[in-house]
Each structure stands twice: as structure tokens, then as C-alpha cells.
N, CA, C and O of each residue as an XYZ file, in Angstrom:
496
protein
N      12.020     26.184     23.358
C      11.659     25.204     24.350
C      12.926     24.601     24.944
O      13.288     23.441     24.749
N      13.440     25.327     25.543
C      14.995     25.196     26.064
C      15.003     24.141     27.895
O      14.870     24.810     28.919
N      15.103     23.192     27.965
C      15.347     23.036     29.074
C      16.420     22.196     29.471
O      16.971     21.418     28.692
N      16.799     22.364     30.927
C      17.993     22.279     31.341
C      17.695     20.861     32.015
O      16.847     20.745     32.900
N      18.375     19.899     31.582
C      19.052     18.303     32.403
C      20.288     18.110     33.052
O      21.340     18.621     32.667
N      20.160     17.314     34.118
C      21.179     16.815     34.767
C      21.704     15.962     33.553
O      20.874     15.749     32.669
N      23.124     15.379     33.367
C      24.118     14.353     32.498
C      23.278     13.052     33.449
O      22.828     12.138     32.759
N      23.173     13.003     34.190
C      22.554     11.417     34.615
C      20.882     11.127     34.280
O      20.330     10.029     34.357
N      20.133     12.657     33.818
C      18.986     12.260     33.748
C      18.621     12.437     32.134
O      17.466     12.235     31.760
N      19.527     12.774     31.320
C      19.864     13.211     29.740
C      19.605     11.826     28.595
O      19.334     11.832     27.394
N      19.867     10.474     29.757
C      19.324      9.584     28.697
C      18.299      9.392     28.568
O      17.973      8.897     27.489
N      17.082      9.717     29.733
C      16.248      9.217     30.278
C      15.034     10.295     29.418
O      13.901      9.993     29.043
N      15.681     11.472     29.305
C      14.874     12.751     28.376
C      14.945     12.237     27.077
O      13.895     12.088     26.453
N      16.199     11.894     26.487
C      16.040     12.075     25.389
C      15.261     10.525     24.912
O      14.552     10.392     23.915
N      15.586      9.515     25.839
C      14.333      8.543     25.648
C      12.618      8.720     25.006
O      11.835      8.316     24.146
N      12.777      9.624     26.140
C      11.155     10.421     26.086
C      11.001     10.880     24.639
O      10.187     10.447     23.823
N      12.150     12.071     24.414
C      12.002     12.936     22.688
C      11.790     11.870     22.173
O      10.589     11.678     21.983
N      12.856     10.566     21.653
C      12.445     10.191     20.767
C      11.322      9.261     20.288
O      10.725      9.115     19.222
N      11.257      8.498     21.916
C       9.785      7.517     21.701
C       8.537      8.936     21.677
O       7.396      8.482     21.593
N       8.561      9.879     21.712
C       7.028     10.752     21.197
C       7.615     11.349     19.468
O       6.819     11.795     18.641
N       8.736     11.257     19.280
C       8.650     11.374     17.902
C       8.230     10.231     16.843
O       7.682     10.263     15.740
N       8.807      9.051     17.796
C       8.681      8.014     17.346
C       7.023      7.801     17.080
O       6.580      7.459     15.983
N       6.379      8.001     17.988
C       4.584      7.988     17.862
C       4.174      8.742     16.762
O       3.479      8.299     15.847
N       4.593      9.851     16.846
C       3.694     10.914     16.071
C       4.429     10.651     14.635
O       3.694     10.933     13.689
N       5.763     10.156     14.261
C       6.044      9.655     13.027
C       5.269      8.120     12.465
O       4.923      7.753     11.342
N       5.208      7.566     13.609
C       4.815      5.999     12.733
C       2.930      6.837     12.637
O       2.230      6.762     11.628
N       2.560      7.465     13.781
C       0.445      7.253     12.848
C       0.691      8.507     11.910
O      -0.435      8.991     11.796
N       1.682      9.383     11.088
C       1.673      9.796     10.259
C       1.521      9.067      8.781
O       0.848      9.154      7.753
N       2.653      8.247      9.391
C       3.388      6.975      7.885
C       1.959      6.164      8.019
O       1.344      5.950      6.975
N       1.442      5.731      9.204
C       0.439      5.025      8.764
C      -1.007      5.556      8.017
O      -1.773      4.742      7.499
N      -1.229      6.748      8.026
C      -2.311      7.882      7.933
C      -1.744      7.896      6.201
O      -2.512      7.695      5.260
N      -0.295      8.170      6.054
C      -0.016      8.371      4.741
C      -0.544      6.918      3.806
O      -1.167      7.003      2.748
N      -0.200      5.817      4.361
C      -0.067      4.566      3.338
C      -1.749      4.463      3.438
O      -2.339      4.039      2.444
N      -2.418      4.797      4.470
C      -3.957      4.449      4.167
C      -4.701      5.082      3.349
O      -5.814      4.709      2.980
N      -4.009      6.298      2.940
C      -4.368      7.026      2.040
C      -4.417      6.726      0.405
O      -5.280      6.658     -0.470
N      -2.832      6.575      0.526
C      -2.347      5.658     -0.577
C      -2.801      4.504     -1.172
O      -2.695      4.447     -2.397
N      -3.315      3.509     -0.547
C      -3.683      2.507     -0.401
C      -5.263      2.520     -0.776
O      -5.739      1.435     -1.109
N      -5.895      3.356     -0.758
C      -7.469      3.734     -1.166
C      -7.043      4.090     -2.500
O      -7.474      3.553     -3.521
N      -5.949      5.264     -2.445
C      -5.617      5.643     -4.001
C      -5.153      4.414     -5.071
O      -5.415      4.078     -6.226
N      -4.561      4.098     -4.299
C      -4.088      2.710     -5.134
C      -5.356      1.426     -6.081
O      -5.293      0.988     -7.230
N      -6.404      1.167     -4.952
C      -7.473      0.747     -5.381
C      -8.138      1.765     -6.226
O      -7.600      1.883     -7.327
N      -8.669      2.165     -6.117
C      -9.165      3.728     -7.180
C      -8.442      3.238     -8.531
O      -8.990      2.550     -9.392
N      -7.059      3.731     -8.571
C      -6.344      3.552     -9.601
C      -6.259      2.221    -10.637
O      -6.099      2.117    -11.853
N      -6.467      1.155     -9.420
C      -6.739     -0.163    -10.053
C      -7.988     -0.605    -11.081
O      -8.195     -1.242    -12.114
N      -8.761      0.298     -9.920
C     -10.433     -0.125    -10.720
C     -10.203      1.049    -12.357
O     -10.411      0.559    -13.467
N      -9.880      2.165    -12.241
C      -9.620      3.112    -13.477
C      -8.659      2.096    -14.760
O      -8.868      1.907    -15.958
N      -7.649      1.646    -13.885
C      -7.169      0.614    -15.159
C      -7.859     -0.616    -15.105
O      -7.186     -1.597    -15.421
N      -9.024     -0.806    -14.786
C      -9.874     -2.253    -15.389
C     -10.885     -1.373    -16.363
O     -11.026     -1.798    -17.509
N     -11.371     -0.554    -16.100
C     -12.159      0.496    -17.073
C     -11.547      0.959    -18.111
O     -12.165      1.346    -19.103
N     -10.293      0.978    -18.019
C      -9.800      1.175    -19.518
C      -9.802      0.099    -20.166
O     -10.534      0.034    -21.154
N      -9.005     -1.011    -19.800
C      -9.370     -2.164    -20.330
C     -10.956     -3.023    -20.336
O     -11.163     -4.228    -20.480
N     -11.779     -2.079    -20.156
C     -13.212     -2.621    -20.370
C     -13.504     -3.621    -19.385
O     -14.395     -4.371    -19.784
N     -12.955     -3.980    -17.925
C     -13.319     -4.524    -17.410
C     -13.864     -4.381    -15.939
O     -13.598     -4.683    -14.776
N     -14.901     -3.658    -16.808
C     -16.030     -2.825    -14.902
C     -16.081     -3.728    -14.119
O     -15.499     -3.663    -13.036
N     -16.822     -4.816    -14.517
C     -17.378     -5.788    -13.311
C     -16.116     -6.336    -12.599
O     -16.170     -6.785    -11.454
N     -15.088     -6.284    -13.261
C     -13.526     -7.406    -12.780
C     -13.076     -6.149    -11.366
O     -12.714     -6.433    -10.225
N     -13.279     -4.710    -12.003
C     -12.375     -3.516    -11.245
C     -13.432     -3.519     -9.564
O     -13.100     -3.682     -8.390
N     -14.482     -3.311    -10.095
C     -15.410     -3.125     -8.620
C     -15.305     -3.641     -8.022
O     -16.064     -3.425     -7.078
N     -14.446     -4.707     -7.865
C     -14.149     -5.905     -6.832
C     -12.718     -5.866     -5.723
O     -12.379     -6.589     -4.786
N     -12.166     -4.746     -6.311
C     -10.688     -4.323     -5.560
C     -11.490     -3.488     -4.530
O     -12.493     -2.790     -4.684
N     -10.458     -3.879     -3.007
C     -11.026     -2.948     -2.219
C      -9.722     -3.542     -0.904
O      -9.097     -4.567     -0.631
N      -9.862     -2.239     -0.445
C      -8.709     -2.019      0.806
C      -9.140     -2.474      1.982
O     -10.354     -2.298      2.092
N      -8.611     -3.026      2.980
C      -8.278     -3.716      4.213
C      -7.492     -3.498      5.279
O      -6.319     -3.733      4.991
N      -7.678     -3.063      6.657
C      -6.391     -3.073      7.851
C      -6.358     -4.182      8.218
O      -7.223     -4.737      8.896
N      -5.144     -4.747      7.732
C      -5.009     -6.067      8.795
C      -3.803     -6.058      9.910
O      -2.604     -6.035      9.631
N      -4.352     -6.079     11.201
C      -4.107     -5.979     12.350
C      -3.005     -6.936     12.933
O      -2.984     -7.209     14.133
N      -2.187     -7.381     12.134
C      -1.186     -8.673     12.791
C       0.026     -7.636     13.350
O      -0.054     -6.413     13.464
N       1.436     -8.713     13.734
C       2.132     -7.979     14.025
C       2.800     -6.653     13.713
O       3.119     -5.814     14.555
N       3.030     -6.535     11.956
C       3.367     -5.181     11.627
C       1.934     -4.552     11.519
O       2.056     -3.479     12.111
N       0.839     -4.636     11.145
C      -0.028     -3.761     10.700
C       0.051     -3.577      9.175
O       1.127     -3.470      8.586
N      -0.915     -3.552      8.686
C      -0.656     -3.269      7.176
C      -1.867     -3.295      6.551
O      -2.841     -3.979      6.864
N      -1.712     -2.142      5.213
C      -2.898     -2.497      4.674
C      -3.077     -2.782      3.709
O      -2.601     -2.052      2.839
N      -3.914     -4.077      3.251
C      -3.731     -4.923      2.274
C      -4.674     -4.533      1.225
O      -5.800     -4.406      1.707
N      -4.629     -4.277     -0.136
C      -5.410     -4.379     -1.358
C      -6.103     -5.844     -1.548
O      -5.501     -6.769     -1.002
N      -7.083     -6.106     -2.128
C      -7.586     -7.142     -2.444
C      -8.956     -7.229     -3.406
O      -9.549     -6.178     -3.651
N      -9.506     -8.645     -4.010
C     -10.310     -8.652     -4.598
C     -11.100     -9.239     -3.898
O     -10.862    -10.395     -3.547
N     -12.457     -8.464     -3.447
C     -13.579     -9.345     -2.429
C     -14.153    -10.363     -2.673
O     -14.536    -10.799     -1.587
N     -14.546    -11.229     -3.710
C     -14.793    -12.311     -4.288
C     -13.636    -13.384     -4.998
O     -13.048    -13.303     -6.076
N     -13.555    -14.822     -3.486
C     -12.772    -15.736     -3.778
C     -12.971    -15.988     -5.209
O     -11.865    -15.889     -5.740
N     -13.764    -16.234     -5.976
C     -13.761    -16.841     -7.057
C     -13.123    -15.691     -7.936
O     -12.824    -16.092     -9.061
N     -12.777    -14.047     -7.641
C     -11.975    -13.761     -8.840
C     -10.579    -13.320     -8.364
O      -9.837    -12.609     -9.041
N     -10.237    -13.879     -6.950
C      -8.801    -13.383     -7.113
C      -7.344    -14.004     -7.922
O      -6.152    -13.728     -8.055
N      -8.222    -14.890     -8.282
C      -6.425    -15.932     -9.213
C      -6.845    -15.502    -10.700
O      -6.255    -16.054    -11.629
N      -8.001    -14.383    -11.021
C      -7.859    -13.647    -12.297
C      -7.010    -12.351    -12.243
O      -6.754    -11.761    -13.293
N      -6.528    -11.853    -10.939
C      -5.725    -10.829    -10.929
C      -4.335    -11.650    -11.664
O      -3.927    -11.417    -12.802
N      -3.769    -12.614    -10.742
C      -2.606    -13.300    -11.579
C      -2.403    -13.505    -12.651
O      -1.318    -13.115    -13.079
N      -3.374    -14.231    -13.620
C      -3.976    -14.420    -14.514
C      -3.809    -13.248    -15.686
O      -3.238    -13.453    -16.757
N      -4.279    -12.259    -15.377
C      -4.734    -10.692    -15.970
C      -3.199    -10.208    -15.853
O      -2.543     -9.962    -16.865
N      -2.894    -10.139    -15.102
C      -1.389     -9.464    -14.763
C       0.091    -10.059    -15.509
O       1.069     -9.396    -15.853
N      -0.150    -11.654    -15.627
C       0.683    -12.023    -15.970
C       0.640    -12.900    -17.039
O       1.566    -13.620    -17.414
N      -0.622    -12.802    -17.584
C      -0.651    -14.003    -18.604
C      -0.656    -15.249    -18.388
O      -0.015    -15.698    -17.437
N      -1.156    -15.815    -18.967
C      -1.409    -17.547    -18.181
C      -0.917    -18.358    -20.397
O      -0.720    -17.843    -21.497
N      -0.977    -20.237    -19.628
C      -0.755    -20.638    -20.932
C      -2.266    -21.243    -21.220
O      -3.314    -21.415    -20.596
N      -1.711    -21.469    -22.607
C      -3.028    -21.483    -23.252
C      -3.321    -23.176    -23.802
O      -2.461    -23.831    -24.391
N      -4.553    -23.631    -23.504
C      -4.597    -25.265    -23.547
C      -3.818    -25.483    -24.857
O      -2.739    -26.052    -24.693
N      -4.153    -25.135    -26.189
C      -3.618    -25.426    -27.610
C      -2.228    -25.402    -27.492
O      -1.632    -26.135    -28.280
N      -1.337    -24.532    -26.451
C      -0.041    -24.359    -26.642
C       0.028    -23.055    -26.211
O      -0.998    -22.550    -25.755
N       1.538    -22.104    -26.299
C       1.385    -20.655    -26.309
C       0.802    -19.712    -25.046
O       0.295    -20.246    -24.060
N       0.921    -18.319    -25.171
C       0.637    -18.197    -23.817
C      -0.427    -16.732    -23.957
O      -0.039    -16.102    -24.940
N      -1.148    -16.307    -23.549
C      -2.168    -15.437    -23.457
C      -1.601    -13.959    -23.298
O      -0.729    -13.802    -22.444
N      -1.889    -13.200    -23.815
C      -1.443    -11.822    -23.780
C      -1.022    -11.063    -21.848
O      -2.120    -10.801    -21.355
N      -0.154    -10.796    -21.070
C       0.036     -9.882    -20.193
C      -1.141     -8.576    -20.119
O      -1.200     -7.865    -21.122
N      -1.822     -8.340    -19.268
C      -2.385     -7.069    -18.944
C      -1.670     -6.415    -17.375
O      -2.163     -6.625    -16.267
N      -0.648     -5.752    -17.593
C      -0.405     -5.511    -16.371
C      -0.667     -4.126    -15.572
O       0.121     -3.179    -15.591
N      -1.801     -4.151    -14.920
C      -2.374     -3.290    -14.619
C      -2.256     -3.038    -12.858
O      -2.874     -2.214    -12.184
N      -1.405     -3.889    -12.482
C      -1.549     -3.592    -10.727
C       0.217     -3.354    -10.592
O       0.674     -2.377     -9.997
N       0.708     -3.943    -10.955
C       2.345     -3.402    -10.753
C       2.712     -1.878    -11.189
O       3.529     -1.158    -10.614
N       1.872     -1.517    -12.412
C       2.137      0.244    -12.475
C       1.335      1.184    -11.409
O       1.480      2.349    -11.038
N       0.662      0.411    -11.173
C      -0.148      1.295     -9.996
C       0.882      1.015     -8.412
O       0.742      1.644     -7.363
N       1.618      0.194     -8.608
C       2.402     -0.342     -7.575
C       3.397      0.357     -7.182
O       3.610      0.810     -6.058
N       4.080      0.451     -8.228
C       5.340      1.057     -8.773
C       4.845      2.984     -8.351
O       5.481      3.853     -7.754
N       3.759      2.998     -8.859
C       3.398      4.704     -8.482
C       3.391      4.905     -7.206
O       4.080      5.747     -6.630
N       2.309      3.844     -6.490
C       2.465      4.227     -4.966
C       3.739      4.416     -4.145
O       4.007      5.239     -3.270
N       4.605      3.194     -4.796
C       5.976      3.037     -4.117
C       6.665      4.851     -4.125
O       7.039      5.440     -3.111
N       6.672      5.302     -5.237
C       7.180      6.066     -5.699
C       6.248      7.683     -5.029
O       6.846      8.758     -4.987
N       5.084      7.570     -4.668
C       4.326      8.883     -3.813
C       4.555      8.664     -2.759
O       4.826      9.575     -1.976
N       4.519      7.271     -2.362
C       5.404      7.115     -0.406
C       6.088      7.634     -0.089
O       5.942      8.518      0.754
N       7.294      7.273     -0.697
C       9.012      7.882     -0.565
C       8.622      9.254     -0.654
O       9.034      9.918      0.297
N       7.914      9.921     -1.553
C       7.775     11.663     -1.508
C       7.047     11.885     -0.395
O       7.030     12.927      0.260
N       6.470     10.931     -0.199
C       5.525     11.129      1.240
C       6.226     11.378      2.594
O       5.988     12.269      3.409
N       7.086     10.449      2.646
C       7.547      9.914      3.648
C       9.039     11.230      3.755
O       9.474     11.539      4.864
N       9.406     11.611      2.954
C      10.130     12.654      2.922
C      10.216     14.223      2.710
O      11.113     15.048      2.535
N       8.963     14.222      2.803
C       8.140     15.355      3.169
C       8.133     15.707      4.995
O       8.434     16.671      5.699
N       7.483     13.988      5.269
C       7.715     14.355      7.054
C       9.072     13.891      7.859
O       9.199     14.151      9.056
């Protein structure tokens, strides 16, 4: 796909190349993380089932939220159990004193996605 430019019209082309690479790279990356991002929930609810907690896992579920960057957010659909993710994840203290056991079950799933992106993302 060889074609020939004038030097005065060469910025104006390669403008073009890169804003259509630029397109077809960002709804790739975005196609990739939405993917991810379902996987990620999946993965979340599998580690509340190991830890025996069905009813807590069925409650994770994925989101596009449309602001300036775009992004898509994980979450727990019921206000009343999202400050048990914190809670669950990080251990809380305990009225008598002392502090409640860590279950950390969303940062390894975190840490994985981070880590299939980058292979993702360097693939295209």
C-alpha cells in the first residue's frame, strides 16, 4: 500500500495514519478491559464460593461508566453490602480489642487482571 506525498502534505497524511490507528487501538484496549472486567467479576464471585460466601459473591457485577476517561467499574449492587467488601478484604477491629482475620479476595483477582492486560495489550 505504497503511496506517494508531497513533503508539504506528509504531515497532514501521517496525521490521518495515526489518528485511525489511534481509533482502532483505543476500541481494541477498550473491547480487551471489558472483557477482563466480566472476567474479573466471575473470578470474584468463584473466590466468595470458596470462602462459602454465595449470597456475598452474587452481588459483584460490572458497569460502563461514561465520564471523561470511560471506564469500567466492578461493583457490589446492593448499598447495604458494599463497605463488607472493605471489611472482607481487609479486616476490620474488633469491639473487645484486636482485629478480625483479612480475607483478601479482590486484590488477587486484581493483581491477575493487571497482569492479562499488559499480555493483552502487548499482543496488539
Amino acid at each position: 500500500m505504497s503511496k506517494t506525498v508531497t513533503v508539504d502534505k506528509m504531515s497532514a497524511e501521517m496525521s490521518a495514519i495515526l489518528n485511525t490507528y489511534d481509533v482502532e487501538y483505543r476500541d481494541k484496549v477498550k473491547e480487551i478491559v471489558g472483557d477482563l472486567a466480566k472476567k474479573g467479576v466471575k473470578m470474584t464471585k468463584e473466590k466468595a464460593k470458596h470462602y462459602h460466601w454465595d449470597d456475598y459473591g452474587e452481588h459483584f457485577a460490572v458497569r460502563w461508566e461514561n465520564d471523561q476517561k470511560g471506564k469500567y467499574v466492578a461493583h457490589v449492587q446492593e448499598k447495604e453490602r458494599y463497605q463488607l467488601t472493605h471489611l472482607l478484604e481487609h479486616g476490620h477491629a474488633k469491639r473487645g480489642g484486636g482485629k478480625t482475620r483479612a480475607f483478601p479476595h479482590i486484590a488477587p483477582v486484581q493483581d491477575e487482571l493487571n497482569r492479562l492486560l499488559e499480555e493483552e495489550i502487548k499482543k496488539i
